[in-house]
Biotite code that builds the C-alpha atoms (Angstrom):
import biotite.structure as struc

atoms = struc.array([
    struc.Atom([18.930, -12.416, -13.880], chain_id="A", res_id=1, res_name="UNK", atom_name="CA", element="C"),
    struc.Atom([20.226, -10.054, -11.391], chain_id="A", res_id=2, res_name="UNK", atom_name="CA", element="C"),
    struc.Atom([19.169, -10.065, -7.955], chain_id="A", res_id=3, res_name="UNK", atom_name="CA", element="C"),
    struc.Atom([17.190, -7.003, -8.208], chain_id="A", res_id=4, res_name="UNK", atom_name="CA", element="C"),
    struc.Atom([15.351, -8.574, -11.347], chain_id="A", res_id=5, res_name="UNK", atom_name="CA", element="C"),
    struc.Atom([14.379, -11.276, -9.205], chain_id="A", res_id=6, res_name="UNK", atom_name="CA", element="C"),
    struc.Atom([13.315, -9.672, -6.284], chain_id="A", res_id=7, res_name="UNK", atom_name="CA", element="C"),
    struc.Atom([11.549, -7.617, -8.529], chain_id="A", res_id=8, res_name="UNK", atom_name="CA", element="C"),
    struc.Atom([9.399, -9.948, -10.109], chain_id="A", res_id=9, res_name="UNK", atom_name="CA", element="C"),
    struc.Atom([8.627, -11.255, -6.872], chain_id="A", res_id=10, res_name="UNK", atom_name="CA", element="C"),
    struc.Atom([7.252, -7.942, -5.452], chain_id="A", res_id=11, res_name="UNK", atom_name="CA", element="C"),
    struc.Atom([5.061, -7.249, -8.456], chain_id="A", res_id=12, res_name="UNK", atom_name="CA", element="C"),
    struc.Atom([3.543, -10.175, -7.849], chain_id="A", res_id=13, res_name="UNK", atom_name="CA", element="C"),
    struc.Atom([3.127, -8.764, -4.180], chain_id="A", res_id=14, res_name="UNK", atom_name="CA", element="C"),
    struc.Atom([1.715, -6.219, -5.642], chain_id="A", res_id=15, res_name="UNK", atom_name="CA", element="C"),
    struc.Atom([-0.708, -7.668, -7.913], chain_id="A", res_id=16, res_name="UNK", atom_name="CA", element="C"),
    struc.Atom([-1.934, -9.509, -5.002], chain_id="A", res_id=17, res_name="UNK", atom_name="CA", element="C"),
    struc.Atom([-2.146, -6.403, -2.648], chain_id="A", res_id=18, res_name="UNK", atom_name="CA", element="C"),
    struc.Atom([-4.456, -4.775, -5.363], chain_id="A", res_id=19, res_name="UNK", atom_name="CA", element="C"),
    struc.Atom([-6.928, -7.889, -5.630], chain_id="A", res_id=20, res_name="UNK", atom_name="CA", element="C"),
    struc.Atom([-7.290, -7.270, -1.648], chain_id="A", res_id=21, res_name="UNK", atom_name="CA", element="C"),
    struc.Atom([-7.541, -3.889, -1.419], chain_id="A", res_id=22, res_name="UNK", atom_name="CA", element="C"),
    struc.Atom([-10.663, -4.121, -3.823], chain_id="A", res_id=23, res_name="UNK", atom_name="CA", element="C"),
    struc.Atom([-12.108, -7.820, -2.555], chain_id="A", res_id=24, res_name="UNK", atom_name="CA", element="C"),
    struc.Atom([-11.907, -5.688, 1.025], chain_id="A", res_id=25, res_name="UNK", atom_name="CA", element="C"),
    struc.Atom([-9.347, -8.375, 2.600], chain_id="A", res_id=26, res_name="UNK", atom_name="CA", element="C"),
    struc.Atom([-7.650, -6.603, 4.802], chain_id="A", res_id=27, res_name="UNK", atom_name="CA", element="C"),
    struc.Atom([-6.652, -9.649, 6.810], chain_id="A", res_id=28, res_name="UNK", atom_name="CA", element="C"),
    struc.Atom([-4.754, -11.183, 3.813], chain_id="A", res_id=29, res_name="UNK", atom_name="CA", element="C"),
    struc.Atom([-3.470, -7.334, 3.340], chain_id="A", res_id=30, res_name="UNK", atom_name="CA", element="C"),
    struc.Atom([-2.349, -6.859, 6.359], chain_id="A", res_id=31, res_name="UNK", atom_name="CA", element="C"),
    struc.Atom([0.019, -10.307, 6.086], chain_id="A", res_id=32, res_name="UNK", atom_name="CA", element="C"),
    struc.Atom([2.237, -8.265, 3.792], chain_id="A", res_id=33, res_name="UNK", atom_name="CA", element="C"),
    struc.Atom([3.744, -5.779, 6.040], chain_id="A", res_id=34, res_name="UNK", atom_name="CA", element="C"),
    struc.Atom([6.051, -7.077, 8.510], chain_id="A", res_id=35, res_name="UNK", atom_name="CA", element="C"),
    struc.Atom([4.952, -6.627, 12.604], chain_id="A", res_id=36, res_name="UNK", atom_name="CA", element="C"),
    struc.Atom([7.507, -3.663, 12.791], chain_id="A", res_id=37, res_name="UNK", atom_name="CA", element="C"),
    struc.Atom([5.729, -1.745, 9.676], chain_id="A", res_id=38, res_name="UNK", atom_name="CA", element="C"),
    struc.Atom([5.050, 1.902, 9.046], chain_id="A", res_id=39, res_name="UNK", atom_name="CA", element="C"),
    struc.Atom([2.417, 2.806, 6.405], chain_id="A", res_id=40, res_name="UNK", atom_name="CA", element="C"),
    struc.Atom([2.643, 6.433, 5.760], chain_id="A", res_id=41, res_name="UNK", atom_name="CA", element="C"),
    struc.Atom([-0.834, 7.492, 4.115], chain_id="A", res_id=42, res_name="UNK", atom_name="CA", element="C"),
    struc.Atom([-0.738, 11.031, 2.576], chain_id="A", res_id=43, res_name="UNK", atom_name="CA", element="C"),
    struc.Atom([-1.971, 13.702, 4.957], chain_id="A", res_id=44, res_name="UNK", atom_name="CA", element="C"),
    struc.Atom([-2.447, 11.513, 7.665], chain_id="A", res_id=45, res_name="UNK", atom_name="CA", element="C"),
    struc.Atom([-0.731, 9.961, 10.338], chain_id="A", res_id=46, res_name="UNK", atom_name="CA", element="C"),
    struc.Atom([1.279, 6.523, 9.784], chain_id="A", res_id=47, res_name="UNK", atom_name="CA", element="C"),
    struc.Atom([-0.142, 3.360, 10.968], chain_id="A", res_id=48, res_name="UNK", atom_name="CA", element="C"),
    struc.Atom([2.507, 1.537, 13.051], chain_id="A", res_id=49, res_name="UNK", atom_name="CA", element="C"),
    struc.Atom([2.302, -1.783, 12.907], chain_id="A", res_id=50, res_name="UNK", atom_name="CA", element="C"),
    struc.Atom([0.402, -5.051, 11.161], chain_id="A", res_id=51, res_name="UNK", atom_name="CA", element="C"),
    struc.Atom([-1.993, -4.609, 13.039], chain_id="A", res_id=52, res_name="UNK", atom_name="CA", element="C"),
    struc.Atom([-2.639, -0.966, 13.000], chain_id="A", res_id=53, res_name="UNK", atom_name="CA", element="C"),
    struc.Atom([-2.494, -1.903, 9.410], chain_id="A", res_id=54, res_name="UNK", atom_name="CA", element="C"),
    struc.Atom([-5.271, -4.478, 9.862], chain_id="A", res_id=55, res_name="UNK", atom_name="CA", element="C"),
    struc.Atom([-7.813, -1.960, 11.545], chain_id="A", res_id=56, res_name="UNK", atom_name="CA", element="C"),
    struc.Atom([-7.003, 0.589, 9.951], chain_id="A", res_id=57, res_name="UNK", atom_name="CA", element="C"),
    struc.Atom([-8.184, -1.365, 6.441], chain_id="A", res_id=58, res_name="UNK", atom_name="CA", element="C"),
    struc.Atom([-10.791, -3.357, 8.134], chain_id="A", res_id=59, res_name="UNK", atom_name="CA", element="C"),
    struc.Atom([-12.824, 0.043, 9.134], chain_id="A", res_id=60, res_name="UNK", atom_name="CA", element="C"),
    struc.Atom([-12.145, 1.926, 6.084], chain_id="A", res_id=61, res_name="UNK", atom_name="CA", element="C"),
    struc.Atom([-12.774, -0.804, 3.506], chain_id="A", res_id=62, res_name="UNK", atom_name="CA", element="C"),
    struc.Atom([-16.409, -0.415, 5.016], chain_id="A", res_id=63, res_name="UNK", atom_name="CA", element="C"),
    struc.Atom([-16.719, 3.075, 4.002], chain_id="A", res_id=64, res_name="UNK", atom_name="CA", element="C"),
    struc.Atom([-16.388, 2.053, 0.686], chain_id="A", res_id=65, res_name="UNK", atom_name="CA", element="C"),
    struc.Atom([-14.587, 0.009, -2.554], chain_id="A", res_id=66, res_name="UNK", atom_name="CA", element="C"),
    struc.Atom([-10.911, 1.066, -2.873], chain_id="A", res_id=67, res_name="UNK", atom_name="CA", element="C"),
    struc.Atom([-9.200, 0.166, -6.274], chain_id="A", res_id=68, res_name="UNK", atom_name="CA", element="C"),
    struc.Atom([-4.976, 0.686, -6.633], chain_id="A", res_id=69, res_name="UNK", atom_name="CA", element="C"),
    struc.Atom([-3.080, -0.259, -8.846], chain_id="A", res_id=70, res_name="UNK", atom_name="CA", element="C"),
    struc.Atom([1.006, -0.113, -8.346], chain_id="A", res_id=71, res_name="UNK", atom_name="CA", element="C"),
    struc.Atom([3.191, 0.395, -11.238], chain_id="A", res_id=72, res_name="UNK", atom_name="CA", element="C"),
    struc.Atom([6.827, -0.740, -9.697], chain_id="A", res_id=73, res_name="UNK", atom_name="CA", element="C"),
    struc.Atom([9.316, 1.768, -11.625], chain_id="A", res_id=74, res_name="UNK", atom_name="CA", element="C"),
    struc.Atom([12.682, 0.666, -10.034], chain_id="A", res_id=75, res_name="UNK", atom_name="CA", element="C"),
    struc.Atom([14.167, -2.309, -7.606], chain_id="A", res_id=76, res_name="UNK", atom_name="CA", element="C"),
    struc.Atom([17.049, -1.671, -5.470], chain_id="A", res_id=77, res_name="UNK", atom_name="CA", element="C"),
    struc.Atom([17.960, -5.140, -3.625], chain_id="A", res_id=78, res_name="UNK", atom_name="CA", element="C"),
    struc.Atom([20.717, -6.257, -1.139], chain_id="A", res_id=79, res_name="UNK", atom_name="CA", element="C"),
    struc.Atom([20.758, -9.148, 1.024], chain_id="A", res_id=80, res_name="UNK", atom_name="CA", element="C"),
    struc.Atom([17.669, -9.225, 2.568], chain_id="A", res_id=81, res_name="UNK", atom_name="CA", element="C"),
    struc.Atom([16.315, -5.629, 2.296], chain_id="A", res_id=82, res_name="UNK", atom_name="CA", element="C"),
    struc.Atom([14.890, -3.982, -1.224], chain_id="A", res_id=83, res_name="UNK", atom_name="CA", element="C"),
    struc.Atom([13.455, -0.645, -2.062], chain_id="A", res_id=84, res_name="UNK", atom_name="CA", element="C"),
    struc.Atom([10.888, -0.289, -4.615], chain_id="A", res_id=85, res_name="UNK", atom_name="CA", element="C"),
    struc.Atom([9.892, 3.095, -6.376], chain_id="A", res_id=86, res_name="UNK", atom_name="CA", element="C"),
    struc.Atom([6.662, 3.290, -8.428], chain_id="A", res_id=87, res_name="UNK", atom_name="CA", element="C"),
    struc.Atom([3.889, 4.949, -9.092], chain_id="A", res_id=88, res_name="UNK", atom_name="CA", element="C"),
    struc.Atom([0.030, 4.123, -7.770], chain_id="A", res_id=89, res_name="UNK", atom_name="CA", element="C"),
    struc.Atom([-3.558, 5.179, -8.450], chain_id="A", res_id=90, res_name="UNK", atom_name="CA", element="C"),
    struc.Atom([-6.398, 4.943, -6.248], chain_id="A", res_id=91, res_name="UNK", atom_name="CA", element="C"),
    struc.Atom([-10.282, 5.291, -6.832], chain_id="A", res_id=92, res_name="UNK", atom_name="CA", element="C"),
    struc.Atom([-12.478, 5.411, -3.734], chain_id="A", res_id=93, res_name="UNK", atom_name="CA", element="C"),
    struc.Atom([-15.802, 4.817, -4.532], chain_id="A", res_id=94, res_name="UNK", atom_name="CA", element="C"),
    struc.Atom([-17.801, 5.379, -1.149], chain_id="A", res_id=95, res_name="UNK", atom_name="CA", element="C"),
    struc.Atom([-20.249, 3.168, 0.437], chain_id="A", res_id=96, res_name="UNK", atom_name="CA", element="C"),
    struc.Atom([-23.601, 3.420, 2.456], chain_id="A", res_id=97, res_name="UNK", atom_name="CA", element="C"),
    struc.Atom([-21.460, 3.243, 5.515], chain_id="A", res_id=98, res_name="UNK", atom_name="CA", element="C"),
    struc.Atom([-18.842, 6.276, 4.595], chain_id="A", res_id=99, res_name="UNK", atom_name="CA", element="C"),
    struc.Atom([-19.466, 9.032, 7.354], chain_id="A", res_id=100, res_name="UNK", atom_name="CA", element="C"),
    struc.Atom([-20.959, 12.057, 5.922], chain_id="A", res_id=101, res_name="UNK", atom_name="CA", element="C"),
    struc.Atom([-19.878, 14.338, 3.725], chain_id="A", res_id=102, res_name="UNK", atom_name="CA", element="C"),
    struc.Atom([-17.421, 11.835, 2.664], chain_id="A", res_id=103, res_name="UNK", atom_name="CA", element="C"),
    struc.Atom([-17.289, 11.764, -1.253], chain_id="A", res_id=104, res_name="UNK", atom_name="CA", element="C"),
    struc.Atom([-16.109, 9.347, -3.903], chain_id="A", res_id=105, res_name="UNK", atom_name="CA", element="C"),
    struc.Atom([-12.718, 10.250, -4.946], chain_id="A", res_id=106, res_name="UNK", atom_name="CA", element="C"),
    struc.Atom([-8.908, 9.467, -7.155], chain_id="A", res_id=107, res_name="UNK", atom_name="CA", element="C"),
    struc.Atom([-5.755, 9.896, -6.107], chain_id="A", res_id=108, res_name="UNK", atom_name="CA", element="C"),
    struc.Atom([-2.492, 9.491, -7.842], chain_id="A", res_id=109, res_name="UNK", atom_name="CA", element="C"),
    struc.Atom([1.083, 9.452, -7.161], chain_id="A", res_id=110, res_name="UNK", atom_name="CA", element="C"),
    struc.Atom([4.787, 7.925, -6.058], chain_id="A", res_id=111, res_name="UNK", atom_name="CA", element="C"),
    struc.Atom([5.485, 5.485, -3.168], chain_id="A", res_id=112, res_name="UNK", atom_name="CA", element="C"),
    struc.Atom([8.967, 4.564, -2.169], chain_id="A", res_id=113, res_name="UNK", atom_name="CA", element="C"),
    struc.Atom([8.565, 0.865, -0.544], chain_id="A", res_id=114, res_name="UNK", atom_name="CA", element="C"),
    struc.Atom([10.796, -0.831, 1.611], chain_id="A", res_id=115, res_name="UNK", atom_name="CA", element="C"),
    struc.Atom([10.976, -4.932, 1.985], chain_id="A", res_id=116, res_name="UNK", atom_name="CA", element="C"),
    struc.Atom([12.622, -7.307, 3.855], chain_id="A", res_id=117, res_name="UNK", atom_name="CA", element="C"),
    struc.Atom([12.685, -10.762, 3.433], chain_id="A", res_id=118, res_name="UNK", atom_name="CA", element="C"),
    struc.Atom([12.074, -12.819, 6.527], chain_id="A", res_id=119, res_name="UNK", atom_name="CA", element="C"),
    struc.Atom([13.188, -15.512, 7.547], chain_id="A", res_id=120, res_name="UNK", atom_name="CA", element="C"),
    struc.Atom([11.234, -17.733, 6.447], chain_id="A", res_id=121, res_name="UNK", atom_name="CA", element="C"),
    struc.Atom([11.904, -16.091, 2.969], chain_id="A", res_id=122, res_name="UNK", atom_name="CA", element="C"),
    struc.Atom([8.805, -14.274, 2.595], chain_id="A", res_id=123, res_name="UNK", atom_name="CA", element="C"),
    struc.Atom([9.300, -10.874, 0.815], chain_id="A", res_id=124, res_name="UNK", atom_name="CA", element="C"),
    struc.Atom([7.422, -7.919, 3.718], chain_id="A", res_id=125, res_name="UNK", atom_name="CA", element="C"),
    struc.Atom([6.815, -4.647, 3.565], chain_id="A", res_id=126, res_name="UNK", atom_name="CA", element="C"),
    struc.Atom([8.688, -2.536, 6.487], chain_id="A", res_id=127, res_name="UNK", atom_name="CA", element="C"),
    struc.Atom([7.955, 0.819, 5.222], chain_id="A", res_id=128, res_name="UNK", atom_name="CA", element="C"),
    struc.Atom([4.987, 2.354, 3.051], chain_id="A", res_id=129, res_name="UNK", atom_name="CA", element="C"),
    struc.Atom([5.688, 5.717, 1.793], chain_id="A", res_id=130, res_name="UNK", atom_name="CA", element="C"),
    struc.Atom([2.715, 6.674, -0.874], chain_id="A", res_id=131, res_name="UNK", atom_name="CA", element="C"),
    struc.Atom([3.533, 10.750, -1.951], chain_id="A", res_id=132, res_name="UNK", atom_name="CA", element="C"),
    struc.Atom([0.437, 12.140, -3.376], chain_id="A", res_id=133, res_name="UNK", atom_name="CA", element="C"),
    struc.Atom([0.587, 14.490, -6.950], chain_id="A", res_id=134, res_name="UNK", atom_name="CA", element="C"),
    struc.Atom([-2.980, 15.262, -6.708], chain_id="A", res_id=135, res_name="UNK", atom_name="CA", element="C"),
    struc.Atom([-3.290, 18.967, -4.729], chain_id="A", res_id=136, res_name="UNK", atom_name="CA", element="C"),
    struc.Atom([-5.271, 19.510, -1.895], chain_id="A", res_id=137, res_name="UNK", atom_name="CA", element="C"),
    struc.Atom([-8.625, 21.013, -2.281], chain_id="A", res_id=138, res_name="UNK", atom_name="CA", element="C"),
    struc.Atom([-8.758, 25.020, -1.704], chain_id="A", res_id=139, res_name="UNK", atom_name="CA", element="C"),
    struc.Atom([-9.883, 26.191, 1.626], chain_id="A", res_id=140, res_name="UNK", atom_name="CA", element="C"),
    struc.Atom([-11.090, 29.104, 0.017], chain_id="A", res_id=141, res_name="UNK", atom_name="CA", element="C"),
])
């Protein structure tokens, strides 16, 4: 097995386990997967620096409502300690009594380029969090 095999099989597990918390609401246990030095880049929005920009971010929008991804990892590029991952992701937002109004249920789909790093401690981490939405914005007509 190549290294990129392996490290492979060990983010889709990540991954598996990222979904599970995005819909169980957990962003604590979320938020342990991206390193202290992160960037998540939502689509149109802008990026949350940091675990724990990570962490509130999640915390206050998993009350809105029930998120549900799932992450389809497409390709594995790993060296040393560092690995990109390319995939694909869907997301259903279903929202809540506590979404502020107006906001709607909704889907989105798309590619994310991912970059890890494995600690020292040997724990795979996500560093960077680039999600790249297919799904066209609404008209503003």
């Amino acid at each position: 097995m190549s290294e990129s095999d392996a490290v492979r099989k060990t983010i889709e597990e990540h991954n598996a386990n990222i979904c599970e918390w995005y819909a169980a609401g957990d962003a604590d246990r979320l938020s342990r997967m991206f390193a202290e030095d992160c960037w998540q880049m939502p689509p149109n929005a802008e990026p949350l620096v940091g675990r724990d920009a990570v962490r509130d971010f999640w915390k206050r929008a998993m009350q809105w409502g029930k998120w549900v991804f799932t992450l389809d990892t497409e390709d594995v590029v790993a060296s040393g300690s560092v690995a990109v991952e390319r995939g694909r992701y869907t997301v259903s937002f279903s929202a809540g009594p506590l979404a502020a109004p107006g906001m709607k249920s909704s889907e989105d789909k798309g590619h994310y380029v991912v970059m890890w790093r494995r600690g020292r401690d040997g724990q795979w981490c996500i560093v960077w969090d680039a999600p790249v939405s297919t799904v066209s914005l609404p008209s503003s007509r």
